[in-house]
N, C-alpha and C positions, 0 to 999 in steps of 0.2 A: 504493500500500500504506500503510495508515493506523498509524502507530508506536502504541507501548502507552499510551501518552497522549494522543493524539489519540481512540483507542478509550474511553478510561476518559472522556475529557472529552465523545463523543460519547452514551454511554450515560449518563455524569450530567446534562447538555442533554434526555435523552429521560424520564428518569424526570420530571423536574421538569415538563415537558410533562401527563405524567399526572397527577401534585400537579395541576395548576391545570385542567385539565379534570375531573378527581374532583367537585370541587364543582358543574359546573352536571349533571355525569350524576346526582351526588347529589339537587341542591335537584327538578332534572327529574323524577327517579325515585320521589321522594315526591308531588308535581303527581301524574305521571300512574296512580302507584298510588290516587289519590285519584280520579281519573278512572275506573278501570275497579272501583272498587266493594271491591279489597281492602284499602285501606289505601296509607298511606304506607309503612308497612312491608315490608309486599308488593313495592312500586316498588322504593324501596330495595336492598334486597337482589337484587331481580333487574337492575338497575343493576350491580351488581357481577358477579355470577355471569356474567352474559351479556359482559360489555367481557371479562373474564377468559380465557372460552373460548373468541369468536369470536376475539379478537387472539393465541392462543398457536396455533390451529388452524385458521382462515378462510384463501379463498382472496386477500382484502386486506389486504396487509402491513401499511399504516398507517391503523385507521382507530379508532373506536369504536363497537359494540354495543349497543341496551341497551332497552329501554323505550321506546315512541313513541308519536305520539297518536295512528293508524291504528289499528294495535294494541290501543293499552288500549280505543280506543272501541268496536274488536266485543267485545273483552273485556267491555264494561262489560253490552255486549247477551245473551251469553252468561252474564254472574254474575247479571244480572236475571233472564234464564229459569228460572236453576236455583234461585234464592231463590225462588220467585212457585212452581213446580213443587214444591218441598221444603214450601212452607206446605202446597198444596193436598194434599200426598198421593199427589202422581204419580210420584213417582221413592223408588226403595227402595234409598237412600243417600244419606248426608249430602253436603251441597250441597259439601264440601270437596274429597271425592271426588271425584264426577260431575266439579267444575270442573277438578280435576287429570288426570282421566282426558282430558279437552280439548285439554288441552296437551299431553299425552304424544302423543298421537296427531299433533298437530299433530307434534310433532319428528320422531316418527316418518312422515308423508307426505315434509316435506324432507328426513329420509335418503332415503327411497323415491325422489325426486325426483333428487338429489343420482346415484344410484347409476345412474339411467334417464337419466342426463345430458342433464336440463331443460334442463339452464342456457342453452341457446343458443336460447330459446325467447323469452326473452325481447324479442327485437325485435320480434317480432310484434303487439305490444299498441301498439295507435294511440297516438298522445299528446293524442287528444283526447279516449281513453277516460280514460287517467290523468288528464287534467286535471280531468277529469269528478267522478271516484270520489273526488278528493283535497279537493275543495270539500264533495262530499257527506258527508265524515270533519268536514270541520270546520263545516260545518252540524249534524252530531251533535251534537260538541263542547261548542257554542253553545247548544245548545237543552239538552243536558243540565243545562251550568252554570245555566243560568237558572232550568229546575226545581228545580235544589239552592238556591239563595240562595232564593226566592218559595214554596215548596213546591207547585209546579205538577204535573200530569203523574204522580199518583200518589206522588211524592219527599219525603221526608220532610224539611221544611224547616230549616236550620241555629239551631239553638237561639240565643238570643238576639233580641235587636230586630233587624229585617229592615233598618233602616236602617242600623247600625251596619254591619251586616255587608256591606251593600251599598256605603256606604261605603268599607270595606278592600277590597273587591274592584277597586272603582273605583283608587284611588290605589294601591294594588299596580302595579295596568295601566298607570296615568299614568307611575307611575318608574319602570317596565321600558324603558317606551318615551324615558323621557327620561335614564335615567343615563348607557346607554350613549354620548351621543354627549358628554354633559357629561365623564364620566371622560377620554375618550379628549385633551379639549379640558385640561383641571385638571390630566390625572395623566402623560396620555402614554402610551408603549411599555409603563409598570408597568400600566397599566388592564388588559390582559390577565388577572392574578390578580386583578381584583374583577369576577368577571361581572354582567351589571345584573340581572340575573335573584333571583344569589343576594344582593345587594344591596339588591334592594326586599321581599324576603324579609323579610332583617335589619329595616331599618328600619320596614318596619309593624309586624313582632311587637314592638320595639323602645316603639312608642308605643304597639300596643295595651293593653301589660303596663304601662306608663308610666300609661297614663289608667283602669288596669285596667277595661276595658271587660266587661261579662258577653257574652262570644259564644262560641263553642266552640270548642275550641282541638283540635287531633290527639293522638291517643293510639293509641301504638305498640304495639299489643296483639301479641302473638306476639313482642316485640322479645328480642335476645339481649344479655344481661348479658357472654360473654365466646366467643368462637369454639368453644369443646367443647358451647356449647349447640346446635350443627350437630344433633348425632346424635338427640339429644332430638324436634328437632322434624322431622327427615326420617322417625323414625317414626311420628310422628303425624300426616304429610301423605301415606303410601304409599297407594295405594286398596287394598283388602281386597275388593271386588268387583267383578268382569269376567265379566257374563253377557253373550252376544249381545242382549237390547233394551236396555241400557245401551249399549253400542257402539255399537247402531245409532244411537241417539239421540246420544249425541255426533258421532259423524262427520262430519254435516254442518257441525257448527259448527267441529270442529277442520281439515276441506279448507277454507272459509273464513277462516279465522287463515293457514295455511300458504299458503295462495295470494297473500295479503297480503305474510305474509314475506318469498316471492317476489319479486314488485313491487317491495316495500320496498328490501328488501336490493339485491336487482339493480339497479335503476335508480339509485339510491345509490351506489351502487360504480363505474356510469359516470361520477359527477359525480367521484370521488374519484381516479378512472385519469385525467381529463382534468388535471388539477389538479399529479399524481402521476411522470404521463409514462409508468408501469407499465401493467400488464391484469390485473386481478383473474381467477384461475382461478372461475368462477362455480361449479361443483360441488363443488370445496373446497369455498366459500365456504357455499351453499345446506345441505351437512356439518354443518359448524360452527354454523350458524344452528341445526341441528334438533336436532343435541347438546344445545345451550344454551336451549332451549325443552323440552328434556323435563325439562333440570335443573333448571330454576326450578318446574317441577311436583311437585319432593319437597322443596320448599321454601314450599309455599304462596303463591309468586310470581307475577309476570305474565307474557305472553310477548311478545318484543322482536324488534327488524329491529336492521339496518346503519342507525346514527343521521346526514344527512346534514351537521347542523351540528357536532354534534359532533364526526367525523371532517374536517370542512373546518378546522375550528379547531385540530385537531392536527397538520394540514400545515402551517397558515397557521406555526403554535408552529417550525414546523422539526422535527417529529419524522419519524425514519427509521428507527425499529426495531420491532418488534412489540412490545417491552418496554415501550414507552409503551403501548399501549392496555391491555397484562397491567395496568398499575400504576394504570393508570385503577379496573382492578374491586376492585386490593389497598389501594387507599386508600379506596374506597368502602365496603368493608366495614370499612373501619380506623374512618374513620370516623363511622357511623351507630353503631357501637358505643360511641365517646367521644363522641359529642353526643347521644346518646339522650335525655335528661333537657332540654334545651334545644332539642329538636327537640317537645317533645311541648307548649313552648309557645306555638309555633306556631299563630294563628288558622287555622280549616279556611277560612274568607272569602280568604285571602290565597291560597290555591293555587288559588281559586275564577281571580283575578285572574289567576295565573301562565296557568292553561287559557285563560283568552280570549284570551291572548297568543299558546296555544299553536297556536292553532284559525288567529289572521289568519298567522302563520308558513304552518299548513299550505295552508288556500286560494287556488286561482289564480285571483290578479284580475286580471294581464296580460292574457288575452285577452277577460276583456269590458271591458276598458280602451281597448282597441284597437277592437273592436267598438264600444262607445259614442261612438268619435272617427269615426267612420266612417258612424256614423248620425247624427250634430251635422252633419257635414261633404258626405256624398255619401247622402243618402236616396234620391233619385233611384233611383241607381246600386243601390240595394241589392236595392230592391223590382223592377226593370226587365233584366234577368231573374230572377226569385227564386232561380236555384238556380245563377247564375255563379261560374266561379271566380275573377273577377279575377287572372288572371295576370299582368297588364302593371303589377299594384301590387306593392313589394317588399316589405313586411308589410301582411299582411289578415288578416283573422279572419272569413269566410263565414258566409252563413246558416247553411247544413247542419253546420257547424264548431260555432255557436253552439248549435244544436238537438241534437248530439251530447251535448256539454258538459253543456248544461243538464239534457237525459233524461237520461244517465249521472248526475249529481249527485242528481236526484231519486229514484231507481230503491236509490241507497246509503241518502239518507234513509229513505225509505219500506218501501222490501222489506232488501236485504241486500247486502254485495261483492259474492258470486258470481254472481248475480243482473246487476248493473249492467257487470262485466268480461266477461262471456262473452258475456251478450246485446248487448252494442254494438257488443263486436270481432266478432260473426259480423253484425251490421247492418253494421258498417260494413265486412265484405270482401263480404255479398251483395252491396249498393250498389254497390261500384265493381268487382264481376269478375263478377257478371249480372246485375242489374237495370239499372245503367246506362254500362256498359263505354265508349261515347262518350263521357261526363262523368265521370268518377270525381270523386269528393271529395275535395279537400285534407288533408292531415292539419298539425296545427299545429308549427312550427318550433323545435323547442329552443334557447331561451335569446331568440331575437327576441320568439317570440309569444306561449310560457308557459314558466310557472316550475317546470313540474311538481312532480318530489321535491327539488328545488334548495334550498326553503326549509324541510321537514322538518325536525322536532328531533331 
């Protein structure tokens, strides 16, 4: 029984937890609003709204919520559609709408889901399909960013000299990857409250504004001067019209989002139960997810999962109350609100940098890591019988493993999620329960052979 001060010392330990995770759901939150086409602002706020809701109401007691690059990427393919359809004359509503009516729907599938208690569905999904789909998000990613800096691909290029910008993108990515292991070496156990993240942030806007360089910088358009500007803009984000071919037309993109969610969240949530020692109720949890995605749709928001680094890093903190991740979303909106003016002078090149980082985070290169040591080492072996399992090896990565992967990956790029998840996990249960029931197919080994959502932001 923990005395009244043991209590007050343990919930002041847990807010402070969310203090110092605020900032990288923050600096993330604007990255991946930038990513899916609304803004930083966008991110932002749904950064907040989402840690808030899914931590006072999710089936994961300790985790955070928010904004991810799964996510924002179909997001970004959905705010394209509806921009590109809104020029032409195809949809009779503003692209605000239609995109908010996206997400609602999206929320509302995860309740639907939630209610029809999914959750235990989740094992079914091979891990070589998730390996698959999770490279193919950061292959989006990747090639997004690239059109943004070069003005490739339709994209309209970031104003200023291509070098400059190109530049900041570069060195942004050089000391994300390099503060972290420098602080931990220079600062210690305090390196915790300087994420590298938000860190390399600082310091290119820092010399951008130093050398003031002409490149474009973020502007928080929609942004709120004080918390009662809530009301103002929820009524200017409500959609106004819901015919049936609007509906029909969003729908597939909002079962798309929510099926991600899914994934997202759920698989997430097992990294964070092993971790935890707990078991995430997944229909809460799937609840909460779809609350908090229809919320951010009357806010002109993005729609978010269970974030896996960010909830490891609130374990890693020693948080054990739900209060941390509430204080994650009460300081995020605290704030975006006092650094508003210092946030807008932010290069857009520099979250250009944060996204590549976010992209090698998301892709699983374990298993053609594994694969490629396999084919240096035993070719033979690989091509002689082409379709063996190698069982007598205790990490392998198979042909048909690597040709899951890689079709899945390509199928995200090219076509769409839904598309790449459904059609692989029905190939890959036809495969091994009738077409080739003597041989079935390996599925790959959590944490040996891939990394799956392990390294999600």
């Amino acid at each position: 029984m923990k005395t009244g001060e043991s209590k007050a010392a343990e919930i002041a330990q847990n807010v402070i937890v969310g203090l110092t995770v605020s900032f990288v759901a923050l600096s993330l939150g604007a990255a991946l609003g930038m990513l899916s086409g609304r803004g930083a602002f966008a991110g932002m706020i749904s950064a907040g709204l989402i840690a808030f809701i899914t931590s006072a109401l999710g089936g994961t007691r300790v985790q955070c919520s928010g904004p991810t690059a799964p996510m924002s990427a179909v997001s970004a393919v959905v705010i394209a559609y509806t921009v590109e359809q809104v020029a032409a004359g195809s949809l009779a509503i503003s692209a605000a709408h239609f995109i908010n009516i996206v997400f609602l729907l999206c929320g509302a599938l995860l309740i639907l889901m939630a209610l029809l208690r999914f959750g235990r569905f989740i094992s079914l999904v091979p891990n070589v399909v998730i390996s698959g789909f999770m490279s193919g998000i950061a292959l989006l990613i990747w090639h997004d960013q690239i059109n943004v800096l070069f003005g490739w691909g339709g994209k309209t290029a970031l104003s200023g000299p291509a070098v400059q910008n190109l530049g900041l993108a570069i060195l942004t990515l050089v000391l994300i990857f390099g503060l972290a292991p420098l602080m931990r070496r220079v600062v210690g156990p305090r390196s915790r409250f300087l994420p590298a993240t938000l860190l390399a942030i600082i310091s290119v806007t820092l010399l951008a504004n130093l050398l003031k360089l002409p490149v474009e910088s973020v502007q928080l358009s929609g942004g709120l001067s004080r918390l009662s500007d809530f009301a103002d803009l929820i009524k200017s984000q409500v959609p106004t019209e819901w015919t049936m071919p609007i509906l029909t037309l969003a729908f597939p993109f909002a079962l798309q989002l929510a099926m991600l969610c899914y994934l997202d969240s759920l698989l997430t949530s097992l990294v964070v139960d092993k971790m935890s020692g707990e078991k995430t109720r997944q229909d809460k949890e799937l609840f909460a997810q779809g609350l908090a995605n229809s919320a951010i749709a009357l806010v002109g928001g993005i729609p978010g999962a269970q974030a896996t680094i960010r909830s490891v890093l609130m374990l890693k903190e020693s948080a054990s109350l739900r209060i941390s991740g509430i204080m994650v979303g009460v300081f995020v909106l605290i704030e975006m609100i006092l650094f508003q003016d210092l946030i807008n002078l932010i290069p857009k090149a520099v979250f250009v940098g944060v996204l590549l980082k976010v992209g090698y985070d998301v892709f699983d290169f374990k298993p053609l890591r594994l694969y490629a040591k396999e084919v240096a080492e035993k070719r033979a072996q690989l091509l002689k019988p082409f379709f063996s399992r190698h069982d007598d090896e205790p990490i392998f990565v198979t042909n048909r493993e690597l040709l899951m992967i890689v079709g899945s990956a390509a199928t995200t790029l090219i076509f769409d999620l839904n598309t790449a998840v459904v059609g692989f996990t029905l190939l890959f249960y036809l495969h091994n329960k009738v077409a080739n029931r003597r041989n079935p197919m390996r599925d790959l080994i959590p944490e040996t052979e891939t990394d799956g959502l392990a390294k999600q932001n």
